[in-house]
KETOR-239673 format. One record per residue (C-alpha): residue number from 1; chain; x, y, z. Coordinates in steps of 0.1 Angstrom, whole numbers. Each point is the difference from the previous one (the first is absolute). Example, Ala and Ser with C-alpha at 12.3 -4.5 7.8 and 13.67 -1.06 7.14 Angstrom:
# residues 2
- n; chain; c1; c2; c3
- 1; A; 123; -45; 78
- 2; A; 14; 34; -7
# end
This chain:
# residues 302
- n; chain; c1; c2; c3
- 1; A; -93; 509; -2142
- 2; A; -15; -18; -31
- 3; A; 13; -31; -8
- 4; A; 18; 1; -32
- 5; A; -12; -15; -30
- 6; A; 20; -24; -24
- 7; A; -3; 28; -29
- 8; A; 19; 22; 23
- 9; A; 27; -22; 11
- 10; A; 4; -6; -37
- 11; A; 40; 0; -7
- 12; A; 4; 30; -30
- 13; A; 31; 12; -17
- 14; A; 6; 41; 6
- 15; A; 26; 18; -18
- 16; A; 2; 39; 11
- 17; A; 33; 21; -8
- 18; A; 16; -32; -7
- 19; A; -3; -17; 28
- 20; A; -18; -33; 4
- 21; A; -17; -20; 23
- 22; A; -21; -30; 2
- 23; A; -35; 13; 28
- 24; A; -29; -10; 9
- 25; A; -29; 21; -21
- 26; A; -11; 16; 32
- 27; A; 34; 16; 3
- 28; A; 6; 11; -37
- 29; A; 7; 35; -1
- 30; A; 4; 24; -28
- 31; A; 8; 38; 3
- 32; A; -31; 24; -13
- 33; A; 20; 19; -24
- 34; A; 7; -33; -20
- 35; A; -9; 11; -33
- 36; A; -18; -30; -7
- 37; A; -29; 13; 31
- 38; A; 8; 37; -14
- 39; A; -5; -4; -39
- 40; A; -7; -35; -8
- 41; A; 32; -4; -14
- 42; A; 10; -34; -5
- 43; A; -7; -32; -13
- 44; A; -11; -37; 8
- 45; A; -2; -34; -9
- 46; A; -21; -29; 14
- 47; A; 13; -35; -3
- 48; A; -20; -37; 4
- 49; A; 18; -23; 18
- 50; A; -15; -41; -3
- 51; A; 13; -22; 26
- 52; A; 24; 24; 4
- 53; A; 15; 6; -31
- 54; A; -6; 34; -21
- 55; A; -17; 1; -27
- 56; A; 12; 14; -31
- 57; A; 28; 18; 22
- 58; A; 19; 10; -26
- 59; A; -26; 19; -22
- 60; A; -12; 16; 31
- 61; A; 38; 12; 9
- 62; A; 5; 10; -36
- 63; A; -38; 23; 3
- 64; A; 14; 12; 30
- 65; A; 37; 15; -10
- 66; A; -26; 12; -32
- 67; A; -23; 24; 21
- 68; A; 33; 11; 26
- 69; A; 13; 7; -38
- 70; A; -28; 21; -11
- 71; A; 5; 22; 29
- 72; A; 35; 3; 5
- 73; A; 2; -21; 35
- 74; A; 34; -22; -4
- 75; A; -8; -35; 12
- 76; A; 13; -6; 35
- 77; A; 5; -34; -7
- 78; A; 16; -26; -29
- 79; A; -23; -31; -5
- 80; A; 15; -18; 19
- 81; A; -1; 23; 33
- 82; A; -40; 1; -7
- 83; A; -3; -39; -3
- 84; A; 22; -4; 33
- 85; A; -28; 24; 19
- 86; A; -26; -12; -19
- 87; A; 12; -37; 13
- 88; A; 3; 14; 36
- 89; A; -36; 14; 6
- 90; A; -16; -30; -17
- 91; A; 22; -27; 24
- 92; A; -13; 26; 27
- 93; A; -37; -8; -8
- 94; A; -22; -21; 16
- 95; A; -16; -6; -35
- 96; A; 6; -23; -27
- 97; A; -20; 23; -29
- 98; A; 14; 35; 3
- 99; A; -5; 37; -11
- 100; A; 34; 18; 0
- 101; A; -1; 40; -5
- 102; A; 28; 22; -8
- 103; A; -2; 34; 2
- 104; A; 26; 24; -9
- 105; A; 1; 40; 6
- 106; A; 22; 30; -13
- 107; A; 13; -3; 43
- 108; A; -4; 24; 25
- 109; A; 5; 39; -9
- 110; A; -11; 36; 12
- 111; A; -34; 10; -19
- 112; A; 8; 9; -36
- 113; A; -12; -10; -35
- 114; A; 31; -4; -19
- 115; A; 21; -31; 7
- 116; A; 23; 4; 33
- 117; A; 38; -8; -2
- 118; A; 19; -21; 19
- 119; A; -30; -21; 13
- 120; A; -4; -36; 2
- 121; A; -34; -19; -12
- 122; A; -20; -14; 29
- 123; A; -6; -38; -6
- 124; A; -32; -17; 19
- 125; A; -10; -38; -5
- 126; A; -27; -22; 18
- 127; A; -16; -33; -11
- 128; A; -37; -11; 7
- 129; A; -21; -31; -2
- 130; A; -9; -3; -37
- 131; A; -32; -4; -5
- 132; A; -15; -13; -34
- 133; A; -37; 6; -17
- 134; A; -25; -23; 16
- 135; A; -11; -32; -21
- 136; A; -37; 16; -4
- 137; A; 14; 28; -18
- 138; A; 20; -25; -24
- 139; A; -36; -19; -3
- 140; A; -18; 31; -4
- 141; A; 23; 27; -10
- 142; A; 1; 34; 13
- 143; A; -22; 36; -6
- 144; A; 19; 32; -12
- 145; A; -14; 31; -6
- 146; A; 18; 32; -25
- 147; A; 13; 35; 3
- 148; A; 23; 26; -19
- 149; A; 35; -5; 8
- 150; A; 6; 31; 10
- 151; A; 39; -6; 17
- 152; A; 32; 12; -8
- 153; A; 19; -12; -32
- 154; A; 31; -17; 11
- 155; A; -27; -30; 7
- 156; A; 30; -24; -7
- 157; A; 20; 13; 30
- 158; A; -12; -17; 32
- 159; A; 1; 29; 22
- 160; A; -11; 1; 34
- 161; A; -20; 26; -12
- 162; A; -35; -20; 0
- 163; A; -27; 26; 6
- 164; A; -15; -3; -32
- 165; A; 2; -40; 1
- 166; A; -14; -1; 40
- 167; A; -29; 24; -13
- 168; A; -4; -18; -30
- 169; A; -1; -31; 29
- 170; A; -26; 14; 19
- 171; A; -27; 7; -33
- 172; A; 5; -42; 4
- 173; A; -8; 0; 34
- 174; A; -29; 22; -1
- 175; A; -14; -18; -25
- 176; A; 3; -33; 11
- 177; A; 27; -10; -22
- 178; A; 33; -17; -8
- 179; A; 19; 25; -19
- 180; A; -4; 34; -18
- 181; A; 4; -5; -41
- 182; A; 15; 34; -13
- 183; A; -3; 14; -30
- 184; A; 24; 30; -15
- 185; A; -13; 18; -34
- 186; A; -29; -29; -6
- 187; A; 31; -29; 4
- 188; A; 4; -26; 26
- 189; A; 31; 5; 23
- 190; A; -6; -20; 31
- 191; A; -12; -3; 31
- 192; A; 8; 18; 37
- 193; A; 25; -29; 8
- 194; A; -1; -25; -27
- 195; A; 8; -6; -37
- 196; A; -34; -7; -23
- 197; A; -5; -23; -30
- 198; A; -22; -5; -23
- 199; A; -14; -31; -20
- 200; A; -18; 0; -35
- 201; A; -6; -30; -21
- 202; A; 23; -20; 16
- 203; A; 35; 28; 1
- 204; A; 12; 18; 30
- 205; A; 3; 33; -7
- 206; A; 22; 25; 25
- 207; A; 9; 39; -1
- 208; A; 31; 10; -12
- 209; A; 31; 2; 27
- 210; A; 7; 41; 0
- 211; A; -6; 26; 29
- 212; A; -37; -2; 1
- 213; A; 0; -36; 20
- 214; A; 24; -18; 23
- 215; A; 16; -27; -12
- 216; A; -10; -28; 18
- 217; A; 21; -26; 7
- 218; A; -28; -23; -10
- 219; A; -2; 17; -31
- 220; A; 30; -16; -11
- 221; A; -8; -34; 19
- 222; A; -31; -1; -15
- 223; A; 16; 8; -35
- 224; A; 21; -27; 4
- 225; A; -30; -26; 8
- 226; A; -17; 7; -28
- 227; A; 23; -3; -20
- 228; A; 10; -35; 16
- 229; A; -33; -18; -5
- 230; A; -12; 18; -29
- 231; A; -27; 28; 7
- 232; A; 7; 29; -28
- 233; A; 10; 32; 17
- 234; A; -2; 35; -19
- 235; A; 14; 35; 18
- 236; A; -17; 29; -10
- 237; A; -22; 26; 8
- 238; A; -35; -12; 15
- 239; A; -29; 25; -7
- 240; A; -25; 2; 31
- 241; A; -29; -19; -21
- 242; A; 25; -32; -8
- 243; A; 1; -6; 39
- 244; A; -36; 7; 5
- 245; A; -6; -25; -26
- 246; A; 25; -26; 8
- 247; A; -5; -33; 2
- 248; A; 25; -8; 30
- 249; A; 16; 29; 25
- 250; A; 26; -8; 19
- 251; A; 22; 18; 32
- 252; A; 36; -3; 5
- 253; A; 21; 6; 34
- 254; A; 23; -17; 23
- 255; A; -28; -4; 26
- 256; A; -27; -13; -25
- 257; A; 21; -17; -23
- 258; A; -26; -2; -28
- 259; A; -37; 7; 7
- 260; A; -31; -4; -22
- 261; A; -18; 29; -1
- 262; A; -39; -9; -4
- 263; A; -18; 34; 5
- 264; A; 9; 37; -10
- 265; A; -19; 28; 6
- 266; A; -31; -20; 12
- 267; A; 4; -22; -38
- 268; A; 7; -38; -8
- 269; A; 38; -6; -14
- 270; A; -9; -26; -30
- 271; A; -25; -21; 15
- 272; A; 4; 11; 35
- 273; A; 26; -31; 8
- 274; A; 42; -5; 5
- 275; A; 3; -13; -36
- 276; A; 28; -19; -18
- 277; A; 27; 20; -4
- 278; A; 1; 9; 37
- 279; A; -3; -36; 8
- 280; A; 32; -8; -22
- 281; A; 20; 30; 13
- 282; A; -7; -7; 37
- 283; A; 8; -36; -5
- 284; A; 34; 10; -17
- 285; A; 6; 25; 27
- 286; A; 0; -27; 28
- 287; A; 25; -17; -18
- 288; A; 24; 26; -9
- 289; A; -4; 2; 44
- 290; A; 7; -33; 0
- 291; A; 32; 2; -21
- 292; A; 10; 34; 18
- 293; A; -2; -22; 36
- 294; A; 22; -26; -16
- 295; A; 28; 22; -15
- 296; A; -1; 17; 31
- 297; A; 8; -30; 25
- 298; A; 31; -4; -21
- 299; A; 12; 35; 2
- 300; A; -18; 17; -32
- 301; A; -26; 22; 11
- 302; A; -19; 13; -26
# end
């Protein structure tokens, strides 16, 4: 028999029918007519965890009972209930930075299109090692290349439904790139798993918050930061020639924080350099981190 691997011994939270159960990933089972492997139906949410403490855990709790909202799921769980698993699988982690993903599915039902009665949603959570954007790619930002956005229009509900985003993935990885920028009707909406923003004579410019885009909960951090040390922000809509001329781009996610972008479509960004903007937000970023890891070792996370 193979040996098992720590991934797989990796303690995840399973709800099914209502009933719950702390197991080791190798063991996680989940019936095949759950509607979220049927249909896609279903949301999620990703949370950062510092030193153990969440990041932004309320916003990300408040997105979440949002998109189980949008599609008529009832949230199996008050905040509080969330937080107490949320606490669980990160004291059950090896790691100090962590990754937590919730997942949440209409539940288990025979094979039809309208919404089933009387079922109960099927709840899934995990956490893995978080791992951050390499210091090089700080130093030297990253390469994106473009494409129609060509998905769905409920963009603001974060479905499991990612077929469009994991193609929109791959045009990165094929062409040896960070992220896919999309475009809808000659307008910036973002990328395949990030926010974007754009710089111009010194103001950071962002599309608006509707159901082309997800709201990221970066958006609003990132809001916030600018605000906090003075970088003008405008909302609006961004025309595809305003990025391509831009003087700074810039990616947003709960895996790469905030990211210069340096490159797109085989093109300098500005002078081909992380420029001053970026520099400020990132460094404001660390801090709000910092503030979130203190706030949290007194029972406040944030």
């Amino acid at each position: 028999m193979a040996d098992v691997t720590a991934e797989e011994e990796a303690q995840v939270f399973l709800s099914v029918a209502g009933s719950e159960a702390m197991t080791p990933l190798s063991q996680a089972r989940i019936p095949v007519l759950d509607r979220g492997f049927i249909f896609g139906d279903g949301v999620y949410e990703v949370v950062p965890a510092y030193r153990r403490v969440p990041f932004r855990l309320n916003q990300h709790l408040a997105r979440l009972s949002r998109s189980l909202n949008a599609i008529g799921i009832v949230n199996p769980y008050d905040i509080d209930g969330w937080k107490a698993r949320i606490a669980q699988l990160i004291a059950g982690s090896a790691n100090d930075d962590q990754l937590v993903y919730m997942q949440v599915t209409r539940g288990v039902a025979k094979r039809a299109h309208a919404f089933p009665l009387g079922i109960q949603p099927t709840v899934f959570m995990m956490t893995n090692p978080l791992v951050l954007p390499s210091a090089a790619q700080h130093a030297g930002g990253v390469v994106v290349v473009t494409a129609i956005d060509n998905r769905w229009l409920r963009c603001d509900i974060k479905s499991v439904s990612l077929l469009g985003n994991v193609l929109m993935a791959e045009n990165a990885a094929a062409n040896d790139a960070t992220e896919t920028v999309m475009f809808r009707d000659g307008f910036l909406t973002e990328a395949s798993s990030s926010n974007v923003w754009v710089v111009k004579g010194g103001t950071l410019y962002a599309p608006p918050k509707d159901e082309k885009i997800l709201e990221g909960i970066r958006y609003g951090l990132i809001a916030e930061l600018a605000q906090r040390i003075g970088i003008a922000l405008s909302v609006r809509k961004i025309a595809r020639e305003e990025v391509e001329s831009a003087d700074e781009l810039m990616l947003s996610s709960a895996t790469k924080e905030i990211l210069p972008v340096t490159i797109i479509d085989k093109k300098k960004v500005g002078d081909g350099k992380p420029g001053p903007v970026y520099r400020k937000l990132f460094a404001a970023y660390q801090e709000a981190k910092a503030e979130s890891f203190a706030a949290g070792t007194q029972g406040n996370p944030r």
